[in-house]
TIRO-2110 file (N, C-alpha, C; in Angstrom, 1 decimal):
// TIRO-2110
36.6, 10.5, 19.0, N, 1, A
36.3, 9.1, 18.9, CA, 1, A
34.8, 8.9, 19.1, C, 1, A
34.5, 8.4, 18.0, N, 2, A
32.9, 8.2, 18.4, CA, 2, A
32.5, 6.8, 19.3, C, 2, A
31.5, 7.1, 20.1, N, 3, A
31.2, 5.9, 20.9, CA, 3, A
30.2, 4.9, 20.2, C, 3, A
30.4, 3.4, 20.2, N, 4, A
30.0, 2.7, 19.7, CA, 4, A
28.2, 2.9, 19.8, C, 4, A
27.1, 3.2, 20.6, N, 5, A
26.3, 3.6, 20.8, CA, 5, A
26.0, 5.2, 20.1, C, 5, A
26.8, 5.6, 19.2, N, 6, A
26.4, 6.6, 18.3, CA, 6, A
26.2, 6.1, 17.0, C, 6, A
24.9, 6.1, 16.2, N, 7, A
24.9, 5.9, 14.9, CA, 7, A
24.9, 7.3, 14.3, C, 7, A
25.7, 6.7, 13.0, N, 8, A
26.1, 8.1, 12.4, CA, 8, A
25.5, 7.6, 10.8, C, 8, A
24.6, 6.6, 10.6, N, 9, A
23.5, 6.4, 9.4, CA, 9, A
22.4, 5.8, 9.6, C, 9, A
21.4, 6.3, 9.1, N, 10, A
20.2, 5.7, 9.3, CA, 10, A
20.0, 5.3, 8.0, C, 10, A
19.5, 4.0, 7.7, N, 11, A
19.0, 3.5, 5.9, CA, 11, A
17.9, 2.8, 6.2, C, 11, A
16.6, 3.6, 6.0, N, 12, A
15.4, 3.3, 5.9, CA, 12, A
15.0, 2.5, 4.6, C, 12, A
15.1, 1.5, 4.5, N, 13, A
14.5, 0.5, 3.5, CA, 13, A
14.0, -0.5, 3.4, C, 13, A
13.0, -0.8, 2.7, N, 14, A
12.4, -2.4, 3.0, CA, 14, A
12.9, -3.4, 2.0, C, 14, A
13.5, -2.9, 0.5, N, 15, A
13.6, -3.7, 0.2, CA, 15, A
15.2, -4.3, 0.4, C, 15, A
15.3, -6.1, 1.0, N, 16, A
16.1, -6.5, 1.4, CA, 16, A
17.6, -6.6, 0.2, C, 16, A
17.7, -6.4, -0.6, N, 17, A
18.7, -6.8, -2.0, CA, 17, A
19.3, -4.9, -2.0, C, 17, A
18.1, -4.0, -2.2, N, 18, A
18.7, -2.6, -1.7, CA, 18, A
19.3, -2.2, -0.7, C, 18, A
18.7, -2.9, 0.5, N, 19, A
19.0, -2.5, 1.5, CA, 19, A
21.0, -3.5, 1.7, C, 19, A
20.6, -4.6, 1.1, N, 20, A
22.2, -5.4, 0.9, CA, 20, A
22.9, -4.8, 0.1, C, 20, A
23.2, -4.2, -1.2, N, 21, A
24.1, -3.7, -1.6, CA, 21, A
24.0, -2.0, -1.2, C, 21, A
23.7, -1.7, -0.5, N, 22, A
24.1, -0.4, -0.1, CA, 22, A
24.9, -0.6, 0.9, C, 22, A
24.7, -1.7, 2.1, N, 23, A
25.2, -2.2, 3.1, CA, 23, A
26.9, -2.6, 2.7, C, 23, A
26.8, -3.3, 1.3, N, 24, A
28.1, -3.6, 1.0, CA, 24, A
28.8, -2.3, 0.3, C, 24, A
28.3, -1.4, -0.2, N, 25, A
29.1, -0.7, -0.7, CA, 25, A
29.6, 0.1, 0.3, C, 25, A
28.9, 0.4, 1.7, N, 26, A
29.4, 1.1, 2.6, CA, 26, A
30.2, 0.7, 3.6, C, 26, A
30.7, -0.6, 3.6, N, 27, A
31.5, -1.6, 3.9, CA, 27, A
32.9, -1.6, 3.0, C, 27, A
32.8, -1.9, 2.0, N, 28, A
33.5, -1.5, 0.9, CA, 28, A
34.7, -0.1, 1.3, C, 28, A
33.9, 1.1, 1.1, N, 29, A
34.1, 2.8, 1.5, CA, 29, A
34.3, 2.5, 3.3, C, 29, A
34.5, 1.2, 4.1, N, 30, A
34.7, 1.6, 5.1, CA, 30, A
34.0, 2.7, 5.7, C, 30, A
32.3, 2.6, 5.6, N, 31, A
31.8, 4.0, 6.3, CA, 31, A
30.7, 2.9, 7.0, C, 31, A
31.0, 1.9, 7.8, N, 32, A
29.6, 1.3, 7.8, CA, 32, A
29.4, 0.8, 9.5, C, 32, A
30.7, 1.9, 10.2, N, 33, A
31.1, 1.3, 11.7, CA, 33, A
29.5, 1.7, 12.4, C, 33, A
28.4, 2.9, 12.1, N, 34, A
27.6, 2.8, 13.1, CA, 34, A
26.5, 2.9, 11.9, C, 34, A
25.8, 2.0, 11.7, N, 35, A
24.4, 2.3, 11.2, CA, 35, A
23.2, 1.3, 12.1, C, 35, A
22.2, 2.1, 11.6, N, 36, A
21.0, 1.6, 12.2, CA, 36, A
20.2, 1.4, 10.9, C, 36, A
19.3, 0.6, 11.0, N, 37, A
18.4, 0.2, 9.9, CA, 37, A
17.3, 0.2, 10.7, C, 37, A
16.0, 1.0, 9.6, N, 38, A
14.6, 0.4, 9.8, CA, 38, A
14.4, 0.2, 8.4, C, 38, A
13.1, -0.9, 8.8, N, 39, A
12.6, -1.4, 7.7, CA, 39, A
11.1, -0.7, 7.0, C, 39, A
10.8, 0.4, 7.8, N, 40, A
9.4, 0.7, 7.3, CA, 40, A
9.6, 2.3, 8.1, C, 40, A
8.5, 2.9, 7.8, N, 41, A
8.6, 4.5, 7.8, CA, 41, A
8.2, 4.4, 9.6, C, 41, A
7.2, 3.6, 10.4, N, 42, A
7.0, 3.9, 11.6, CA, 42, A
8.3, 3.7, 11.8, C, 42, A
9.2, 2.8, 12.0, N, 43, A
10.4, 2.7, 12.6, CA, 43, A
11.5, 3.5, 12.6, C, 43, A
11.3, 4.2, 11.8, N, 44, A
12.6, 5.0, 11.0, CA, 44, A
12.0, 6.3, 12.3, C, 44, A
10.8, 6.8, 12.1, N, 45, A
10.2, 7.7, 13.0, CA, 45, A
10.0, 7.4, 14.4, C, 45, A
10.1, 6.3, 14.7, N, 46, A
10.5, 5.6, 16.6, CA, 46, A
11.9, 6.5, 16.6, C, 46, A
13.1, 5.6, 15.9, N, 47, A
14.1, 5.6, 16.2, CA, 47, A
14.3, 7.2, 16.3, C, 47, A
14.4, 7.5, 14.9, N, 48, A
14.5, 9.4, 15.4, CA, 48, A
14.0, 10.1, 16.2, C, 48, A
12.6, 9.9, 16.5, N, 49, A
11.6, 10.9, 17.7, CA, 49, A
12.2, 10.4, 18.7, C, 49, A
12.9, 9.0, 19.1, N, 50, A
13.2, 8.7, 20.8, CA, 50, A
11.7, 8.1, 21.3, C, 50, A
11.0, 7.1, 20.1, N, 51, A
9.5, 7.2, 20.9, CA, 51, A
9.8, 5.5, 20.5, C, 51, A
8.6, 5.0, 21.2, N, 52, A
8.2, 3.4, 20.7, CA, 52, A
9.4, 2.4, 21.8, C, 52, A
10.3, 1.8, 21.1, N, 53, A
11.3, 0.9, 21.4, CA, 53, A
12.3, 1.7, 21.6, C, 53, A
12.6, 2.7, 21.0, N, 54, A
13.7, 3.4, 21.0, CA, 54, A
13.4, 5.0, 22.1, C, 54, A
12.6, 4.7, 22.9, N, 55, A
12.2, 6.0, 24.2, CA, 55, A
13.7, 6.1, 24.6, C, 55, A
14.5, 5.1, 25.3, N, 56, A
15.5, 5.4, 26.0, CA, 56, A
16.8, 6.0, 25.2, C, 56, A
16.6, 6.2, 23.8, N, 57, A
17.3, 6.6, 23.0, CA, 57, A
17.8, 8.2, 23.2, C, 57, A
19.1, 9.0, 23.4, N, 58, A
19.0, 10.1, 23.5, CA, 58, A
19.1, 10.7, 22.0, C, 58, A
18.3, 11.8, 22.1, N, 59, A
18.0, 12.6, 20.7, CA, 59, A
19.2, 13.0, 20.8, C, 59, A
20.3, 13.2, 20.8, N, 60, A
21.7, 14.5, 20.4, CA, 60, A
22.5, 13.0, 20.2, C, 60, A
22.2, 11.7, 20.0, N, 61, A
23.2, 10.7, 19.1, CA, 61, A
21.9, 10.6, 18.2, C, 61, A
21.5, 11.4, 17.7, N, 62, A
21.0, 11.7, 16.0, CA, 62, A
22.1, 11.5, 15.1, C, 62, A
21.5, 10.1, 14.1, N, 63, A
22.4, 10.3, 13.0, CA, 63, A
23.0, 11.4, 12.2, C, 63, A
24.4, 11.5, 11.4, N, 64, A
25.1, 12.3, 10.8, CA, 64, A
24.2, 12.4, 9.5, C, 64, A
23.6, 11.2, 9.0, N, 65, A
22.6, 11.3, 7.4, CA, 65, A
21.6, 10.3, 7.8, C, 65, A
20.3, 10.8, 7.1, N, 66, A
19.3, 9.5, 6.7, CA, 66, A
19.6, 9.5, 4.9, C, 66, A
19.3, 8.0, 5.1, N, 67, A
19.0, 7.5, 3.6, CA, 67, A
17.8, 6.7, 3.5, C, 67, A
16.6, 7.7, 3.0, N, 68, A
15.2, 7.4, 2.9, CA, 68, A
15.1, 7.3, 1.6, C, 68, A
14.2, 5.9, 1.8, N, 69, A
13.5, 5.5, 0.3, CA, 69, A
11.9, 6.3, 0.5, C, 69, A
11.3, 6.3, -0.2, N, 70, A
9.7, 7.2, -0.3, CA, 70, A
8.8, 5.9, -0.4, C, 70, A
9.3, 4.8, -0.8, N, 71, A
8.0, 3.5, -1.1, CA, 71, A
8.0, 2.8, 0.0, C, 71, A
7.5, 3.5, 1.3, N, 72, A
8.0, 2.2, 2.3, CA, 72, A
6.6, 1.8, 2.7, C, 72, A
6.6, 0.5, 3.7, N, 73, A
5.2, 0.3, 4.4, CA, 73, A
4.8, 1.1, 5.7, C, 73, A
3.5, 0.9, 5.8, N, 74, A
3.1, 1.5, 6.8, CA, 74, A
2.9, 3.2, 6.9, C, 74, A
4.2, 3.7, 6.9, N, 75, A
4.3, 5.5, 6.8, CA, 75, A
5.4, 5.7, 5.7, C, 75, A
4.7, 6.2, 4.7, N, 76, A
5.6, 6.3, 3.5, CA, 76, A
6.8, 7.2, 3.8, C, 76, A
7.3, 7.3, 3.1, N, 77, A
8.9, 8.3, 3.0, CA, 77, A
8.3, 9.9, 2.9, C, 77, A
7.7, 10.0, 2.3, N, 78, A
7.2, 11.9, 2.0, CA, 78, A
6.8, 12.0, 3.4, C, 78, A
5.5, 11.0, 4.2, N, 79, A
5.4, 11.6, 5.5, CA, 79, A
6.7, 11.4, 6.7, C, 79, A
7.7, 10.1, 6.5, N, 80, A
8.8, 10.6, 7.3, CA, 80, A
9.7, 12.0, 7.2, C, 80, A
9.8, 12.3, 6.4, N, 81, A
10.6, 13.5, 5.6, CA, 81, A
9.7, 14.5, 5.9, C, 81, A
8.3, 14.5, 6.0, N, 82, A
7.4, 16.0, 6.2, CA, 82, A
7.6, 16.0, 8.4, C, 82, A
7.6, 14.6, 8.9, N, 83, A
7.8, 14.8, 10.3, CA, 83, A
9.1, 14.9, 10.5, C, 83, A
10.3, 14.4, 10.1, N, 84, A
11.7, 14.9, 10.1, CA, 84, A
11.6, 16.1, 10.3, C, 84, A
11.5, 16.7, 9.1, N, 85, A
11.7, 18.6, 8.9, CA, 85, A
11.1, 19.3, 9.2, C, 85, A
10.1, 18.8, 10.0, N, 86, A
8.9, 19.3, 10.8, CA, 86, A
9.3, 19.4, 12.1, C, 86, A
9.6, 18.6, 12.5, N, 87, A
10.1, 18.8, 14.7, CA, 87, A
11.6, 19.5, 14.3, C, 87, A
11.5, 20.7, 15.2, N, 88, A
13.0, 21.5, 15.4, CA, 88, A
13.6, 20.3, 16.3, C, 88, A
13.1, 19.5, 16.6, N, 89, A
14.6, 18.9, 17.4, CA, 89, A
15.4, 17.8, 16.2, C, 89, A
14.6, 17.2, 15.3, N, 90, A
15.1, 16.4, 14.0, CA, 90, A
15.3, 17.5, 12.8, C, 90, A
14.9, 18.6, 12.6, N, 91, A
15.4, 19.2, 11.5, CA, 91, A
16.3, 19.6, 10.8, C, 91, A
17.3, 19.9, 11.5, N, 92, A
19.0, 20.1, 10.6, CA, 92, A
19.5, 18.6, 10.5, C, 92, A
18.9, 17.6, 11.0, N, 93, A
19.2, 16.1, 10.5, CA, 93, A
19.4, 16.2, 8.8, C, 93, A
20.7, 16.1, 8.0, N, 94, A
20.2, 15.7, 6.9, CA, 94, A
19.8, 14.7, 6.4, C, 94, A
18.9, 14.6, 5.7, N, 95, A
17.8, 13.4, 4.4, CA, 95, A
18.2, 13.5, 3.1, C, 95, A
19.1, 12.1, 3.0, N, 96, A
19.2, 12.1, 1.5, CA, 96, A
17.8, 10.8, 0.9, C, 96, A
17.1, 10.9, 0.2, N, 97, A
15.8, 10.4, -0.5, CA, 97, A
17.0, 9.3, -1.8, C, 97, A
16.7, 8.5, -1.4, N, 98, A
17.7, 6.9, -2.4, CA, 98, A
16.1, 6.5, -2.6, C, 98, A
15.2, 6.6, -4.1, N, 99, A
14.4, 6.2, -4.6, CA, 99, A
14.4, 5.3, -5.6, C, 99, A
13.8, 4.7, -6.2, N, 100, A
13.9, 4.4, -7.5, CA, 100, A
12.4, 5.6, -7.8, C, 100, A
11.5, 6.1, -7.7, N, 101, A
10.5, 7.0, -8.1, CA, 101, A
11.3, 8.3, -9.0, C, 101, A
11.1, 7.8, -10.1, N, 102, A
11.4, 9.4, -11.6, CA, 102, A
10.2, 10.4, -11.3, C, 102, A
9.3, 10.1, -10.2, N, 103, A
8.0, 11.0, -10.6, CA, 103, A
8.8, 12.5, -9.7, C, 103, A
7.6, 13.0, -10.9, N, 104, A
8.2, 14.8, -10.7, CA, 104, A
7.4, 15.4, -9.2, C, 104, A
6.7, 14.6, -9.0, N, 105, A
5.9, 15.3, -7.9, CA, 105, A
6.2, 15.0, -6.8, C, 105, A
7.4, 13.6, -6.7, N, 106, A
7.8, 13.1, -5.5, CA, 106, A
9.0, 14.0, -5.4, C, 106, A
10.0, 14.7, -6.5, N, 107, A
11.0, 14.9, -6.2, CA, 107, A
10.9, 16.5, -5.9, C, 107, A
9.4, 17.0, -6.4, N, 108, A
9.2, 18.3, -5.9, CA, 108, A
8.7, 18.8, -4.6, C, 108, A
7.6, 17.6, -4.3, N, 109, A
7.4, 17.6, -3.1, CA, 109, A
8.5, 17.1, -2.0, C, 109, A
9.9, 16.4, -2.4, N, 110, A
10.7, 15.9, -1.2, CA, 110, A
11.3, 17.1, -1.1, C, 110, A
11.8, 18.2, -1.9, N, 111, A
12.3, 19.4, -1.9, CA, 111, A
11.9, 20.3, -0.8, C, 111, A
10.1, 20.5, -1.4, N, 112, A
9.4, 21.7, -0.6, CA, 112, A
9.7, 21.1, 0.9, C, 112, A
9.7, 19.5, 0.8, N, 113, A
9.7, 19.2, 2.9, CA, 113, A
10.8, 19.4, 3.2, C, 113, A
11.9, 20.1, 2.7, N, 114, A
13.7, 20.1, 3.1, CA, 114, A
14.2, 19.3, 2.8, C, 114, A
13.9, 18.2, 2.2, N, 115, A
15.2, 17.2, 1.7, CA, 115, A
16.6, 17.8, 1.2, C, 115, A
17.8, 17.1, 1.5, N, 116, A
18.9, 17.7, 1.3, CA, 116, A
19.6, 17.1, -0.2, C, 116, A
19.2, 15.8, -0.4, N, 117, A
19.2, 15.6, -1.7, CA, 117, A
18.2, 14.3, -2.0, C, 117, A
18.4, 14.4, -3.6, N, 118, A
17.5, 13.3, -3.8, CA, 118, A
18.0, 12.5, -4.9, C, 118, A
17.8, 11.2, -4.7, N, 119, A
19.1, 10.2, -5.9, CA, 119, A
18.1, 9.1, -6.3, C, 119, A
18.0, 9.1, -7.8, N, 120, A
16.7, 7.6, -7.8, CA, 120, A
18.1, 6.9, -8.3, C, 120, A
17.3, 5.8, -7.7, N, 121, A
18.3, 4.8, -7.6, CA, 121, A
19.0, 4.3, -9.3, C, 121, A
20.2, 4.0, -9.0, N, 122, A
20.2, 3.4, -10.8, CA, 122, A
19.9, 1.5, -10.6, C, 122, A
19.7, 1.5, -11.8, N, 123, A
19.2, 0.0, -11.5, CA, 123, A
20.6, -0.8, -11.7, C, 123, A
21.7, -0.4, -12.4, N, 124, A
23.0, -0.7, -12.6, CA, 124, A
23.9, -1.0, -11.2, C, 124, A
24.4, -2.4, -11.0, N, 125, A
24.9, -2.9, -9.7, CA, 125, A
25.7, -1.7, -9.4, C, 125, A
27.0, -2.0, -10.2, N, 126, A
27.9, -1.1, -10.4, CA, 126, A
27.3, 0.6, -9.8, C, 126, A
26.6, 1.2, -11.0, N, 127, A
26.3, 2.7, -10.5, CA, 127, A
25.4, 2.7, -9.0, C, 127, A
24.7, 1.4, -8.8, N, 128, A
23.8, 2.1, -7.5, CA, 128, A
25.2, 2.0, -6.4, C, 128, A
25.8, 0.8, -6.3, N, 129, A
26.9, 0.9, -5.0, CA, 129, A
27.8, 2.0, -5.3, C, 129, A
28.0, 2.7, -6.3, N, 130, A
29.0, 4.2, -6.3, CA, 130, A
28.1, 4.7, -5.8, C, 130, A
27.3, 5.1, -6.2, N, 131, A
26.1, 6.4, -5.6, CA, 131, A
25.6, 6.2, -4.1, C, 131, A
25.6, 5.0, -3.3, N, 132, A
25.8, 4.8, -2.2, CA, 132, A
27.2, 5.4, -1.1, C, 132, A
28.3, 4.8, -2.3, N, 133, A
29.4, 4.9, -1.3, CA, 133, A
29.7, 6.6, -1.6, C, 133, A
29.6, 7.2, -2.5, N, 134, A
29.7, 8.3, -2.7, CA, 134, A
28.8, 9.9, -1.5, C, 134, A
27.6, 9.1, -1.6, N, 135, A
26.8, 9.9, -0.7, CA, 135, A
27.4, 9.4, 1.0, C, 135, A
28.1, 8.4, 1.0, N, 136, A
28.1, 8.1, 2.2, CA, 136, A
29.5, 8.9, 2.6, C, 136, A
30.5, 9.0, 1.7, N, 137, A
31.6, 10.1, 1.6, CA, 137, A
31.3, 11.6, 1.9, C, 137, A
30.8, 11.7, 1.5, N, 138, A
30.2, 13.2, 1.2, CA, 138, A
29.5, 13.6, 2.6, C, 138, A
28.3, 12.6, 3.2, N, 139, A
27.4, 13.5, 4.5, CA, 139, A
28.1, 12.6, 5.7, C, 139, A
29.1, 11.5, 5.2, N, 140, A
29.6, 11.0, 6.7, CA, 140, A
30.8, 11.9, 7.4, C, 140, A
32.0, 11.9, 6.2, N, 141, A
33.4, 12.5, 5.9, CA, 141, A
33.0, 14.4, 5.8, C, 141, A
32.6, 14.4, 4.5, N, 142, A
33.3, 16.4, 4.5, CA, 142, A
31.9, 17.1, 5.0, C, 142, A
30.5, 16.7, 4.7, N, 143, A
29.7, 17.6, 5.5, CA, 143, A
29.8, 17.9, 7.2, C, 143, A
29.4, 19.2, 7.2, N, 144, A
29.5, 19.6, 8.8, CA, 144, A
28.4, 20.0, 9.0, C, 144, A
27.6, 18.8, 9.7, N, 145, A
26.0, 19.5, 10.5, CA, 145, A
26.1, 20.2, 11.9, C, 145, A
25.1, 20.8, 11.9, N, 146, A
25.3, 21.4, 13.1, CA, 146, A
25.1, 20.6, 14.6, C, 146, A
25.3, 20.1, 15.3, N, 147, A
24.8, 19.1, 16.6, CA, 147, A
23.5, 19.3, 17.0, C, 147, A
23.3, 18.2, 17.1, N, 148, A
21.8, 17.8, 17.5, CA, 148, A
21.5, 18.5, 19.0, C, 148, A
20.2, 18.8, 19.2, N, 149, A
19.8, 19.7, 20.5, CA, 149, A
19.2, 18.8, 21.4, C, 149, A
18.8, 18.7, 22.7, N, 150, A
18.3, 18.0, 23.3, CA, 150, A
16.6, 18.5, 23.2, C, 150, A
END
């Protein structure tokens, strides 16, 4: 039984209509008992490192998945994703990248930093909340990460 103080999703996004229908579709799929939201890339990297607001936070209730957009403010998504898979204590965290960016350089470069997948968003109501609730099946329910280290 997970303790209410374990988030098991992180969904880094700023835009608020994206960040709502993912919210609903994960509601929907019943996967939406522990998430955390930030709204910009410094925050997403507080909460994970255990730094800023979130110091007293312990690293080993690391989320089960991140869901990183790459367009955010402040510290874009390519540099959360290069400091992610960069600290051995955040690294086997999976990162799924939920973009709307088609560019080939963002999706080659989220690769070379370890991204675990990468999904541009569909602009279709319908297809973006499947592709939501689908990934949220997949890295909540059957993937097995390995536990977080202190």
């Amino acid at each position: 039984m997970n303790e209410p103080s374990v988030v098991e999703l992180l969904i880094v996004e700023d835009n608020p209509q994206d960040l709502e229908l993912a919210l609903r579709a994960l509601r929907q799929a019943k996967l939406a008992n522990f998430i955390q939201i930030a709204r910009d890339g410094a925050e997403a990297l507080d909460f994970l490192l255990c730094e800023g607001p979130f110091a007293d936070r312990r690293l080993a209730a690391a989320p089960k998945v991140v869901l990183l957009d790459l367009k955010l403010p402040k510290v874009d998504g390519l540099e959360v994703l290069r400091r992610i898979k960069g600290n051995p204590r955040t690294a086997t965290i999976p990162v799924v990248v939920v973009t709307s960016s088609k560019e080939q350089r963002d999706l080659v470069e989220s690769y070379q930093l370890g991204v675990n997948s990468y999904i541009v968003k569909p602009v279709n109501f319908e297809r973006f909340t499947a592709a939501v609730r689908d990934v949220g099946l997949y890295w909540l329910l059957l993937n097995q990460p390995p536990s977080a280290t202190e």
